[in-house]
N, C-alpha and C positions, 0 to 999 in steps of 0.2 A: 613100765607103762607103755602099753601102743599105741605107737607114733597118734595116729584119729582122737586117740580118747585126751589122750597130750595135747593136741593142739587145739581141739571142743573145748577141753577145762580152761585153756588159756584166752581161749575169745570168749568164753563166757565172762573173765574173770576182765578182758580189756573191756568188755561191751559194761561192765559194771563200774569199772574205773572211770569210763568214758561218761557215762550217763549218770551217775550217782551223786556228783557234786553238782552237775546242772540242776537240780530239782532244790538246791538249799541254795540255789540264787534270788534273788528279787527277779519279778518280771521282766527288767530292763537286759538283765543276762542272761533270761531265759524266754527269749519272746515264745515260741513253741508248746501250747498251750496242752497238747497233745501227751506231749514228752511230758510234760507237768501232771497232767491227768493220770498216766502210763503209773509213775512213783507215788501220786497220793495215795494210791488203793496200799499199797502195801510200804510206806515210808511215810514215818512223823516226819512233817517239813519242819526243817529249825526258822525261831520263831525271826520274824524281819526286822529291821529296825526301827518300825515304826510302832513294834509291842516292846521297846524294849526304854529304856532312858533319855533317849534324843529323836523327837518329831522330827527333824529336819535334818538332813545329811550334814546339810552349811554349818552344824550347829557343832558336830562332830569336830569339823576343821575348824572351828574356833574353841572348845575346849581345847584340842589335842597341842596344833599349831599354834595358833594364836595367842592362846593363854599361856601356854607353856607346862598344860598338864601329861603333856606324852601319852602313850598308849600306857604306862603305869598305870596313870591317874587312869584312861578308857578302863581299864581293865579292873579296876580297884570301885570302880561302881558298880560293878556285877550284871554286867550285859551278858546278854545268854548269846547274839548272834553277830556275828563279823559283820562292822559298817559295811557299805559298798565298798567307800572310798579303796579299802582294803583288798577286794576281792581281787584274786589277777589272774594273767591271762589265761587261759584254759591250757597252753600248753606246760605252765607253770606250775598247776592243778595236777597233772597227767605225771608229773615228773615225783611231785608228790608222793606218789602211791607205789612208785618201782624204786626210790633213793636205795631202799638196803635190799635188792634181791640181786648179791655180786657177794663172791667169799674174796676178793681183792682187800690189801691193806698196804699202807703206805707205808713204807721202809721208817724204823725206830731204831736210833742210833744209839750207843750208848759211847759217848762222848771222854768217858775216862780209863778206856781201851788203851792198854799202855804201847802196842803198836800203833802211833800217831799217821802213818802211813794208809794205814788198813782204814782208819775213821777217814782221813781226808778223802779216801779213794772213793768209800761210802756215801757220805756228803756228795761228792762231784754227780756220783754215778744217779741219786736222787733227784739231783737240781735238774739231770737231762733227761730222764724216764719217768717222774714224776710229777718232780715243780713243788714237791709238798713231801715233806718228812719229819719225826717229830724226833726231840735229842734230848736223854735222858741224864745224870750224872754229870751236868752241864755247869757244874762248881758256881751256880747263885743260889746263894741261902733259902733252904724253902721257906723257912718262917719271913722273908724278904715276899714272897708270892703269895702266901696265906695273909702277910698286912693287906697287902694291896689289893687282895681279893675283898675283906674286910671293909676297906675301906671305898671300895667301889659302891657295897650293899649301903654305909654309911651316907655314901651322896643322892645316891635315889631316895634313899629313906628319910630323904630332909622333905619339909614344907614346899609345897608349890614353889611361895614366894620366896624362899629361897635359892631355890634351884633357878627360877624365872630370872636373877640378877645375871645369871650368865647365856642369854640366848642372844641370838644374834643382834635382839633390837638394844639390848640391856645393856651388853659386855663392855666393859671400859677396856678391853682390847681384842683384837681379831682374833689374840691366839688360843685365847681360853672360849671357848662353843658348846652350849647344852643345845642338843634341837634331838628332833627325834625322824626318824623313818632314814632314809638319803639324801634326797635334794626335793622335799614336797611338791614346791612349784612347778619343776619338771616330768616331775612323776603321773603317770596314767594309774596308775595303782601304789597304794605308799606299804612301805613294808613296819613288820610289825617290832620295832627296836627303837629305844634312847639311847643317846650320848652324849658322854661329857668328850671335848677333844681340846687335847691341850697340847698346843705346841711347842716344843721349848727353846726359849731365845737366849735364855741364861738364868743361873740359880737365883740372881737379885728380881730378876723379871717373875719368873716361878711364885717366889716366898712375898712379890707383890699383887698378883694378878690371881694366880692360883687359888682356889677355894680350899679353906682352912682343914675342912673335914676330911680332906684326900693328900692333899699337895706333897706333906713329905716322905707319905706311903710311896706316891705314884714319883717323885724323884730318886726315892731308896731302888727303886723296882728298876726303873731308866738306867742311873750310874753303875748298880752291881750287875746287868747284865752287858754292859760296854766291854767289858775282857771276850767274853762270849761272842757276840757281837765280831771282833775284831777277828777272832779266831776262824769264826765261820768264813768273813770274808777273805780272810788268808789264803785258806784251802783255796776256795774258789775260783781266788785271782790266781793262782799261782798255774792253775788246771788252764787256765788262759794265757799263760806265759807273764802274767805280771810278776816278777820277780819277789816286790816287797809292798806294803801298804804305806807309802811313805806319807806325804803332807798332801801331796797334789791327789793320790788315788783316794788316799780318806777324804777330801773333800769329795771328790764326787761318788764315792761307794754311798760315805755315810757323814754326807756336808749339813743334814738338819733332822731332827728328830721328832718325829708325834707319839703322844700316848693317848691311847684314846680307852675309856674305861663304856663300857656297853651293857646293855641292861634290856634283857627281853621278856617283856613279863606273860602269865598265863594269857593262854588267847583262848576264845571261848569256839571258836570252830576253826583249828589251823591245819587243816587240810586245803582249806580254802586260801591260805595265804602266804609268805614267807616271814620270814627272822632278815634275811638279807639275801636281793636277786644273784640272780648269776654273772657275776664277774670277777677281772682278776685285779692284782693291787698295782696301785701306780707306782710302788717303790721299788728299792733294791731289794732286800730284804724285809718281812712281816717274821716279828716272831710273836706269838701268840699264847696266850696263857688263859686256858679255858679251866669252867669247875668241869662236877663229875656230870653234870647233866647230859652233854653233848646234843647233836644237832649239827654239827657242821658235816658236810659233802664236800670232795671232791670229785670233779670229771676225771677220772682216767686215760689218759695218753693213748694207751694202746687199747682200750675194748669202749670206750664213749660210755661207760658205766660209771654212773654216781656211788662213791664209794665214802662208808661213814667214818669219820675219825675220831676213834674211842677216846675218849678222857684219860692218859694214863698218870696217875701219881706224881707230881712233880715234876710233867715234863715241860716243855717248850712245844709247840707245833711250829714249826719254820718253811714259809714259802718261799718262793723265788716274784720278785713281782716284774711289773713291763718294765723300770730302768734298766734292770739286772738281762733281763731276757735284750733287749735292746743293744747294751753295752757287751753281750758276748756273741752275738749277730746272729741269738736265734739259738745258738746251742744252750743253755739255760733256760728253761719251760716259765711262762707265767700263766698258770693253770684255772681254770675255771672253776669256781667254787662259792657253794650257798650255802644258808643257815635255814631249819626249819623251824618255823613255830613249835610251840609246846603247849598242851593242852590241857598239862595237870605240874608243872612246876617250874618257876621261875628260872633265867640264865642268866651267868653274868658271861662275859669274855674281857680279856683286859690284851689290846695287842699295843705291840711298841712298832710303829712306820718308821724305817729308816730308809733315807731318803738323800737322791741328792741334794745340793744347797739348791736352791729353786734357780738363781741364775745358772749353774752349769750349763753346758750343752751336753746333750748326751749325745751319744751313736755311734756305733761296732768301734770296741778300743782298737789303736793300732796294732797294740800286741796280736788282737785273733786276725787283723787283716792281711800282717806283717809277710806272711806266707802265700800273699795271693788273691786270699781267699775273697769272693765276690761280697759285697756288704749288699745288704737287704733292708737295711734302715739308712734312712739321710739322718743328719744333724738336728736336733729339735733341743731350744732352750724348754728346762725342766719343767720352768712353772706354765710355759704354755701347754704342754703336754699335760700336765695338773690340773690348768682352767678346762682345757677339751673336759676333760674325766667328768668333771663337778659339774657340768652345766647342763648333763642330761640324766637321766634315768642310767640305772644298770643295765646294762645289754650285753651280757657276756664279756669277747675278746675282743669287741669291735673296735676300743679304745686303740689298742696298738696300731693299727691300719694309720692311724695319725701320723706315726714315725718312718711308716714304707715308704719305701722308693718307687 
């Protein structure tokens, strides 16, 4: 094609990406009455939310929030157009429309390579070029991940009021949490996902706290992937000169553990909005157990291209999160990464947060500094570094900047 007609197709194609989601705004996002004019002649506007179930935006945020019916329950009254509350920011919208025009893929391990060298080498060279890779033949049972999977669909699919005994106002403890979107009250725009998030303090606390419908799925899912787990952080450490995973580094690799089971359901215009914004994880390690749906994005290291990570059969997806990136001072990636709506079928994802124990301190082990080498993080106790995270809206990498020197 020559180069003119190449790059005419392509501003025709940004000028429509640019301008085509503004026109299925409400007024207040589209002051511009002009541009609105420009797309009614030739664009059905999608209908507002004042044609659809809820006269008043307020009213949204007390179904959804409030009540404790999630974007589920939004979504399960058959609303044709995205609340406000929902819409986000325009360049949010823009990133939308380019996530899969990149032929890049993340590195797919297969983990029962009887050169154990060759896999560690893999792994390492992943954690620093990518931040994200997924590992196949990872010896946990898949009928162990197809419960869990199950049994995630099983806890959405309970009654309001059942699910509602575990939301923040409900819980008879901090470590079991249904809420939906990220952090609502902080949020300028709320994304479109529930969850259950359960932290785990011990099996007695679990088989107490835990909702019945899930708990010994999502503990089978936790304990059989700990070999796994350990193994990953072996290589790892080892690429950083930690000799072994003894008592003191398994505390701070992998001192406390979350499962968190997620549930995105149809969105009735998800171009306009996200599954989950762009940022990275506050842990060591995320490993990640998605269906066949997909939706999730990674930012790519070396070309700033959001690249999609396909569903593959039984695997694992594994990130590196800001502990891990902290603790190897920067040579380990914690990668920026979102989740898209869907517009014609429900998601689940079911990820395990390993994590250090929240007192830890974390910052450049001495093993990577041992040689000299300049440290780029100061010292930061875990769970303030946790509080930072949780107390705003998703912003990308901003979160780590916390740890800098």
């Amino acid at each position: 094609m020559p180069y003119r007609l190449f790059a005419h197709s392509h501003l025709q194609n940004l000028l429509f990406y640019i301008l085509s989601p503004l026109c299925n705004l409400s007024p207040q996002h589209n002051p511009n009455p002009k541009l609105q004019r420009l797309f009614q002649v030739s664009t059905k506007m999608a209908p507002t939310l004042s044609t659809a179930n809820f006269a008043d935006p307020a009213e949204v945020t007390e179904f959804v929030v409030n009540k404790g019916n999630g974007v589920k329950g939004l979504s399960e009254t058959g609303i044709k157009a995205l609340p406000d509350q929902y819409i986000q920011p325009f360049e949010e919208r823009l990133i939308n429309k380019f996530v899969n025009e990149t032929d890049e893929a993340i590195p797919v391990i297969d983990m029962s390579d009887p050169n154990e060298n060759k896999v560690a080498e893999a792994i390492c060279d992943a954690a620093e070029k990518w931040g994200f890779f997924q590992v196949i033949n990872h010896g946990v049972p898949l009928d162990v991940l197809d419960n869990v999977k199950a049994a995630t669909h099983r806890f959405f699919n309970l009654p309001v009021e059942e699910k509602s005994r575990f939301t923040k106002e409900n819980s008879l403890t901090t470590n079991v949490r249904f809420g939906t979107s990220f952090s609502p009250r902080a949020e300028k725009a709320l994304e479109w996902k529930d969850y259950l998030s359960l932290f785990f303090v011990s099996e007695a606390e679990a088989e107490q706290f835990w909702p019945d419908v899930c708990k010994n799925e999502a503990l089978e899912y936790m304990n059989k992937s700990k070999t796994m787990v350990r193994k990953l952080l072996e290589y790892l450490g080892k690429n950083l000169n930690v000799k072994e995973l003894d008592e003191t580094k398994e505390s701070l690799f992998m001192g406390s553990i979350r499962v968190n089971l997620n549930y995105y359901p149809i969105c009735p215009n998800p171009d306009l909005t996200v599954g989950v914004g762009r940022h990275s994880d506050v842990s060591s390690l995320t490993i990640l157990l998605q269906d066949q749906i997909g939706g999730l994005h990674v930012r790519s290291l070396s070309s700033g291209n959001w690249v999609h990570v396909p569903p593959v059969p039984g695997s694992f997806v594994i990130n590196i999160g800001d502990a891990m990136q902290i603790l190897s001072n920067g040579r380990y990636k914690s990668v920026e990464h979102r989740v898209l709506a869907n517009g014609s079928n429900n998601r689940i994802s079911v990820p395990i947060f390993v994590n250090p124990k929240p007192e830890s301190v974390i910052g450049p082990l001495p093993e990577v500094i041992a040689n000299g080498e300049e440290p780029i993080y100061k010292d930061v106790v875990y769970s303030d570094y946790v509080r930072y995270f949780f107390k705003k809206a998703h912003d990308g990498k901003k979160t780590v900047d916390f740890a800098k020197i």
